[in-house]
C-alpha positions as CSV (number, residue, x, y, z in Angstrom):
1,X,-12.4,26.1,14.0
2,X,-10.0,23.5,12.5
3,X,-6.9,23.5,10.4
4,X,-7.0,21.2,7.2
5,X,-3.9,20.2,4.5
6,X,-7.1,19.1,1.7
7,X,-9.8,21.3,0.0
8,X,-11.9,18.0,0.4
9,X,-11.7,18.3,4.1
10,X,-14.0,21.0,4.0
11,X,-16.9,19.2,2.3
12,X,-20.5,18.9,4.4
13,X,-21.3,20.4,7.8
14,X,-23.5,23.4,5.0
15,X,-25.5,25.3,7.2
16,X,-29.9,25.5,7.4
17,X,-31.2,28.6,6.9
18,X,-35.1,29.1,7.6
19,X,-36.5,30.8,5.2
20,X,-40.0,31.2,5.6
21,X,-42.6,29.9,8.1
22,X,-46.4,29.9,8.0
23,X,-48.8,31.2,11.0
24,X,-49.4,27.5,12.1
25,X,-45.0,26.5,12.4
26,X,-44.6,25.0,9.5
27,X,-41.1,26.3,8.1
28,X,-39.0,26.1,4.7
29,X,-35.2,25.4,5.6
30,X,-32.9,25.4,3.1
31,X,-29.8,23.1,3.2
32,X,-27.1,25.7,1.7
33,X,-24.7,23.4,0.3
34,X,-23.1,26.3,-1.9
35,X,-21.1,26.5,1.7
36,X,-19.4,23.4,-0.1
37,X,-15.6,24.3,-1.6
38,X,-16.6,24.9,-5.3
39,X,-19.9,26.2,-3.3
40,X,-21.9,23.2,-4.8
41,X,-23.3,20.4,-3.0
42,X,-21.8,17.9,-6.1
43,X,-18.1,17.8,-4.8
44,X,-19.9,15.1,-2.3
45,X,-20.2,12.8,-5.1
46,X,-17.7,13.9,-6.9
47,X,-14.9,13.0,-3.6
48,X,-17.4,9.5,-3.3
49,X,-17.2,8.7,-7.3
50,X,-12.9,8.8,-7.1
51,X,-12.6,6.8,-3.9
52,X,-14.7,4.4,-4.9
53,X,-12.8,4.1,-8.1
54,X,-9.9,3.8,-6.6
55,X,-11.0,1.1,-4.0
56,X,-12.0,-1.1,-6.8
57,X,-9.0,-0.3,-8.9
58,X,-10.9,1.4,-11.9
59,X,-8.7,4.5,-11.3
60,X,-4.9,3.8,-10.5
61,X,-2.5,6.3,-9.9
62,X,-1.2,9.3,-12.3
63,X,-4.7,8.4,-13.9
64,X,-7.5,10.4,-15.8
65,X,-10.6,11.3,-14.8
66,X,-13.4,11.8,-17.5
67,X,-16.9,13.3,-16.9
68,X,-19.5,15.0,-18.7
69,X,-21.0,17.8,-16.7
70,X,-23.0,21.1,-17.3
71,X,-20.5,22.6,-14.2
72,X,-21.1,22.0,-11.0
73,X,-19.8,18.0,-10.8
74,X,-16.9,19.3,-13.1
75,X,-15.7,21.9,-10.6
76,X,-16.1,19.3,-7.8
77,X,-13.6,16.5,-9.9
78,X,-11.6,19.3,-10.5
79,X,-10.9,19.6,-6.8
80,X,-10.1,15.8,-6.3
81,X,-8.1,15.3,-9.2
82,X,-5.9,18.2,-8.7
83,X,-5.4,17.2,-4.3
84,X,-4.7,13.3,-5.6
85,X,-2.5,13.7,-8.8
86,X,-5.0,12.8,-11.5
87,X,-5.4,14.4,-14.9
88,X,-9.5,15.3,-15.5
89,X,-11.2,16.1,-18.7
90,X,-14.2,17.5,-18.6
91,X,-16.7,17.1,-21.8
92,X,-18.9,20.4,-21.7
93,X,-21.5,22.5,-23.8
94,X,-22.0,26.0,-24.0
95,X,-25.3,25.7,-21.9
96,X,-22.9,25.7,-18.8
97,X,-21.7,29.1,-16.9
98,X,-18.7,30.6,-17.8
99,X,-17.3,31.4,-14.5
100,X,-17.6,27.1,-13.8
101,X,-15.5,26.6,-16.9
102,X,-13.1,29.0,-16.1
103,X,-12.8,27.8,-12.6
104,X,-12.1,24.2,-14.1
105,X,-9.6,25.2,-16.4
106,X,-8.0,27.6,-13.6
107,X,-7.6,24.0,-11.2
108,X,-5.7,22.5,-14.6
109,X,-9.0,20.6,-16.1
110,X,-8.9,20.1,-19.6
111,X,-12.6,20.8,-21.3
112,X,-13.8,19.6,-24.6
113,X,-16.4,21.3,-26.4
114,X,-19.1,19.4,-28.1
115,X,-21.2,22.3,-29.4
116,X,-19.7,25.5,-31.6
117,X,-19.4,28.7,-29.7
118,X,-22.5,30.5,-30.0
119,X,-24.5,27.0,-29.4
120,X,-26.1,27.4,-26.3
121,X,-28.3,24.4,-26.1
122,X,-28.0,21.9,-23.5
123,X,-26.2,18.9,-25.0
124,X,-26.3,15.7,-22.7
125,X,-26.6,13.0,-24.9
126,X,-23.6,14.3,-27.2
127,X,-22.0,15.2,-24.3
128,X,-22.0,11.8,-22.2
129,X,-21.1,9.8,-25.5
130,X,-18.0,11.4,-26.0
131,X,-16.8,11.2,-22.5
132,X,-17.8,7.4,-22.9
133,X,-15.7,6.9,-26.2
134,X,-13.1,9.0,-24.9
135,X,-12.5,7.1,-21.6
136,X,-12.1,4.1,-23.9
137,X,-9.7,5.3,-26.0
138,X,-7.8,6.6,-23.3
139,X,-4.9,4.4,-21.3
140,X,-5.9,4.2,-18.0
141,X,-8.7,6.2,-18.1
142,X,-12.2,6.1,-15.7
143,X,-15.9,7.8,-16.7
144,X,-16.7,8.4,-13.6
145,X,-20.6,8.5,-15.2
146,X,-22.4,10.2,-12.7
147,X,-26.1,9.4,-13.6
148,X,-25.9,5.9,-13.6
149,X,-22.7,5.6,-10.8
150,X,-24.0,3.7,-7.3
151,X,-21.6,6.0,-5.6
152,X,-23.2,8.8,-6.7
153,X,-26.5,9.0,-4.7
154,X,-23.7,7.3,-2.0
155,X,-21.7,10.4,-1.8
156,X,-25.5,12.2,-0.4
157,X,-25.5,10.0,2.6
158,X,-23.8,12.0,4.8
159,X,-26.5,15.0,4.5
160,X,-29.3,12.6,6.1
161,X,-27.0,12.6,9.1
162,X,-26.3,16.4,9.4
163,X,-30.1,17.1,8.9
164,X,-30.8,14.4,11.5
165,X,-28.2,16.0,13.9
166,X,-29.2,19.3,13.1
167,X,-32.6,19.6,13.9
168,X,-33.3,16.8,16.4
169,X,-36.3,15.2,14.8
170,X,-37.7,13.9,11.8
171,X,-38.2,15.8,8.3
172,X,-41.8,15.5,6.8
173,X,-41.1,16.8,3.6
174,X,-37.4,16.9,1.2
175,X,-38.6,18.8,-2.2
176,X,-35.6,18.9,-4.3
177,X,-34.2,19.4,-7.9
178,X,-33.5,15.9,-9.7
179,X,-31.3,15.9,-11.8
180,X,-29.0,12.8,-11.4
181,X,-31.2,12.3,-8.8
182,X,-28.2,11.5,-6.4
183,X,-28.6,14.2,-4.0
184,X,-32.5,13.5,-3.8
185,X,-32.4,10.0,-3.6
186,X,-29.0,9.6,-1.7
187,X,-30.2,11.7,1.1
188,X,-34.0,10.4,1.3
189,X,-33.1,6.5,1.2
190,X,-30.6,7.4,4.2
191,X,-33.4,9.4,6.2
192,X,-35.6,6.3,5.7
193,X,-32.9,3.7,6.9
194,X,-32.8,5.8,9.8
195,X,-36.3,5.2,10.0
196,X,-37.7,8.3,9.1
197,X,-41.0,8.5,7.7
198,X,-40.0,11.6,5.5
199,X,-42.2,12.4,2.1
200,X,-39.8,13.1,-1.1
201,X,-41.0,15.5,-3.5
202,X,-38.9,16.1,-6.2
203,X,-38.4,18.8,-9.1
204,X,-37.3,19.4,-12.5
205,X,-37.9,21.7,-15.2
206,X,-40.6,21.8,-17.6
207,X,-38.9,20.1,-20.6
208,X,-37.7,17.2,-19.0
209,X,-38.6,13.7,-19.0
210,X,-37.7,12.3,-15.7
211,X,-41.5,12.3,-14.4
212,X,-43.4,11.8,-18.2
213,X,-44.8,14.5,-20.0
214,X,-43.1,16.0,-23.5
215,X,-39.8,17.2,-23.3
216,X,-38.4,20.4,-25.0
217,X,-35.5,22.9,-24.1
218,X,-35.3,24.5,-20.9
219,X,-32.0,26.6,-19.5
220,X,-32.3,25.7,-15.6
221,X,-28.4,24.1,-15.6
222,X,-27.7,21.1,-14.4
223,X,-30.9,19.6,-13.4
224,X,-33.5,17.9,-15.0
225,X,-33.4,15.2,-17.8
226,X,-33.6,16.2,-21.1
227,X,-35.1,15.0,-24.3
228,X,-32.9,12.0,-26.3
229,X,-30.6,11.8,-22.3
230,X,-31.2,8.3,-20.5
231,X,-32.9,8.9,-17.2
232,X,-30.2,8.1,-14.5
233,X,-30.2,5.1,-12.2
234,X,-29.8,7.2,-9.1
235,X,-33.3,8.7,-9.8
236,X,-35.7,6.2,-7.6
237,X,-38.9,6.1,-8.9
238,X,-40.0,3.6,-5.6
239,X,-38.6,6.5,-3.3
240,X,-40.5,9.1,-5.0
241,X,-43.7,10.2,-3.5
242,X,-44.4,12.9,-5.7
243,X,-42.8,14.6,-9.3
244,X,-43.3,18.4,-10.2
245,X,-42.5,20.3,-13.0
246,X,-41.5,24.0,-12.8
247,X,-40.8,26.3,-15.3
248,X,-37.9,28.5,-16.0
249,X,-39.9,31.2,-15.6
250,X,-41.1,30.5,-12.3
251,X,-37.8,28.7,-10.9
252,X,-35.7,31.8,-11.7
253,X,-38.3,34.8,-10.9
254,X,-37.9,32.6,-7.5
255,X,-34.0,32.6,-7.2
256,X,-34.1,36.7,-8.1
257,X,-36.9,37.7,-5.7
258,X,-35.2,35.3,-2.7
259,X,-32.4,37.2,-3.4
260,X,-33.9,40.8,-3.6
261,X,-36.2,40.0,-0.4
262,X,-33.3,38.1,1.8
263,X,-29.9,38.7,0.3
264,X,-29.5,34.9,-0.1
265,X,-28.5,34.2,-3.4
266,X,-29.7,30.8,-5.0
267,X,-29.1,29.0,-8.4
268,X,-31.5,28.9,-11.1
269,X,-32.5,24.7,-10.2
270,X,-33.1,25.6,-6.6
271,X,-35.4,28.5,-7.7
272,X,-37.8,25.8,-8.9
273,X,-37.4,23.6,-5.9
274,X,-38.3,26.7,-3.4
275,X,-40.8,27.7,-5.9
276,X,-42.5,24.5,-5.0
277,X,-42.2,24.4,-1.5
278,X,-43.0,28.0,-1.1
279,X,-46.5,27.5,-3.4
280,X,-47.8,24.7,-1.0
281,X,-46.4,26.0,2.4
282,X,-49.7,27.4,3.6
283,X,-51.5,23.8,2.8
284,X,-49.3,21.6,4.7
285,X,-49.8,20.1,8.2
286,X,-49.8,22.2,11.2
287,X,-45.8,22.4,12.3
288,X,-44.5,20.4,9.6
289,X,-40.8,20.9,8.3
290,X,-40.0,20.7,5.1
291,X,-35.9,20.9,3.5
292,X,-34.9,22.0,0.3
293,X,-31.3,21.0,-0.9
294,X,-29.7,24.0,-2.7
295,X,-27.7,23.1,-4.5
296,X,-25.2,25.8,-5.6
297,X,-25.7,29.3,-5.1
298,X,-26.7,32.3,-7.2
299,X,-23.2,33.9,-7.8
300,X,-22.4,31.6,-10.3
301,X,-25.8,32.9,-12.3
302,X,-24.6,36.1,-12.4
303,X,-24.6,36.4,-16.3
304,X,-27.8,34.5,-17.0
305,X,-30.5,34.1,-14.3
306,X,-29.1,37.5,-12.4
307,X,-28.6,39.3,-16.0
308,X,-31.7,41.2,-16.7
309,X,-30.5,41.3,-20.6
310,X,-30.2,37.7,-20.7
311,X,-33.7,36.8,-19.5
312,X,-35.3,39.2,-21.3
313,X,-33.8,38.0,-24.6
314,X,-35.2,34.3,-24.0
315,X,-38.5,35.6,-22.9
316,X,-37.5,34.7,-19.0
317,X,-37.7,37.6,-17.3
318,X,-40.9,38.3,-15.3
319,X,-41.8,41.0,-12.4
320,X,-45.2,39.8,-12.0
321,X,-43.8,36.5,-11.2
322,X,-41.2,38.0,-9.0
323,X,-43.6,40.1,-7.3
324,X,-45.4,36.3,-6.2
325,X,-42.8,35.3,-5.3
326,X,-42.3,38.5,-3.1
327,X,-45.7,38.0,-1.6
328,X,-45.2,34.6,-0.4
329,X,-41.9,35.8,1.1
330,X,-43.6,38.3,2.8
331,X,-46.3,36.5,4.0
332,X,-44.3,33.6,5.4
333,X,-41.8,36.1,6.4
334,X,-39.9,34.3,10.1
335,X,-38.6,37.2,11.3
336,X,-41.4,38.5,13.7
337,X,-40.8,42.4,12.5
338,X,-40.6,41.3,9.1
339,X,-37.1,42.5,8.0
340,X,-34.6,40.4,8.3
């Protein structure tokens, strides 16, 4: 145990919890960077986006900090701005949770709305044009930008080492949620400096564009690029081995029957990503191990992908997919009674 003077101190070091392993070894961990203050892994990027700023003197001091986010970057610039004496506005939608907004406006954010209450549609394009025009408009200002900022996919590095340091070995599969594609990206290109031969797999929701197909609407929150957004520069098409789609359906039956089944509680973006690692488990190579980045966890969900009244009103909620989901738990169970 240690003794720290910042919240940013505490960042990284997110436990692995093994999840599920098949008859031959092979085992799901699950990186659970909701252990992260804000209990999101995007506070790495967020601390990497402001020091690189003020390195290169795009943010000076007794500055403002400008993002569009759906919550979980917001909450993390939130923290940094308020431990290093910036102002931060955060441009947000109704799309995001209610309990991130309130957290930002409870560490003194300011948020701007771009959509009328009631609007719940995700609304990235409007959103990251605003924050643009408003960070010009605004003396000393800096968009910190996240999909298209270098530091970004930077701020990711350091998982590669504690995966590397935790388990000893190489990784054969990472199948994570894209939606800047920072934390994919960041932590694979790192793994393979190190020389690891690890295969990226990465998910999004159906709906979004990042890996072709038709967009449309989807509510899995901050993931995933949606129709009319640009496609961020931190996703890395030549580090990508291979691009799934998931659907809301099946990403948040996954998140409530991990939860029911375990006790862990994971967001609704995760879902998908264990949805997919979970599906092909049984196929994979004799003693392989394969990570999944979670990104935040599922208390944050509590009023949407937890709230029984909410799916069923956007035609989300499905016990037979649960229940799948429940079998594959079960089958892969790595306790060796069963019960955890």
């Amino acid at each position: 145990m240690r003794v720290v003077t910042r919240v940013s101190d505490l960042i990284g070091n997110t436990p692995l919890f093994e999840l599920a392993r098949t008859a031959t070894g092979t085992r799901l961990l699950l990186k659970l960077e909701q252990f992260n203050p804000t209990g999101a892994a995007k506070i790495r990027m967020a601390r990497q986006m402001v020091l690189d700023a003020e390195e290169t003197g795009q943010l000076r001091p007794g500055g403002t900090i400008i993002e569009s986010t759906s919550g979980n970057t917001g909450l993390g610039l939130a923290v940094i701005a308020a431990e290093r004496g910036y102002r931060f506005t955060a441009v947000v939608d109704n799309h995001a949770c209610r309990d991130k907004l309130a957290a930002m406006r409870a560490m003194g954010a300011q948020l701007v709305f771009v959509a009328d209450e009631g609007d719940d549609q995700l609304a990235t394009s409007a959103r990251e044009d605003l924050a643009a025009r408003m960070a010009k408009e605004t003396e000393n200002a800096f968009f910190t930008e996240q999909h298209n900022n270098p530091s970004n996919a930077v701020g990711y590095h350091a998982v590669a080492h504690e995966l590397t340091e935790a388990l000893g070995g190489d990784i054969d599969y990472l199948v994570c949620p894209v939606g800047t594609g920072g934390s994919l990206f960041g932590t694979a290109r790192e793994l393979r400096r190190q020389g690891s031969g690890v295969r990226v797999i990465g998910v999004e929701p159906v709906g979004s564009i990042a890996f072709g197909g038709p967009g449309g609407p989807y509510y899995q929150s901050g993931t995933g690029t949606p129709p009319g957004a640009e496609i961020g520069t931190a996703v890395d098409y030549d580090l990508l081995d291979e691009g799934i789609k998931v659907s809301d359906v099946d990403a948040f039956a996954t998140a409530r029957a991990v939860a029911a089944y375990s006790g862990l509680m994971i967001g609704g973006s995760a879902g998908g990503a264990v949805f997919a690692a979970l599906e092909r488990l049984a196929s994979l190579p004799e003693g392989a191990t394969v990570v999944t980045l979670v990104c935040d966890g599922g208390e944050k969900y509590l009023d949407t992908v937890f709230d029984d009244r909410w799916m069923r009103a956007r035609g989300l909620l499905s016990p037979e997919a649960e229940a799948g989901v429940t079998r594959l738990l079960a089958a892969h169970d790595p306790t060796a009674d069963g019960s955890r």
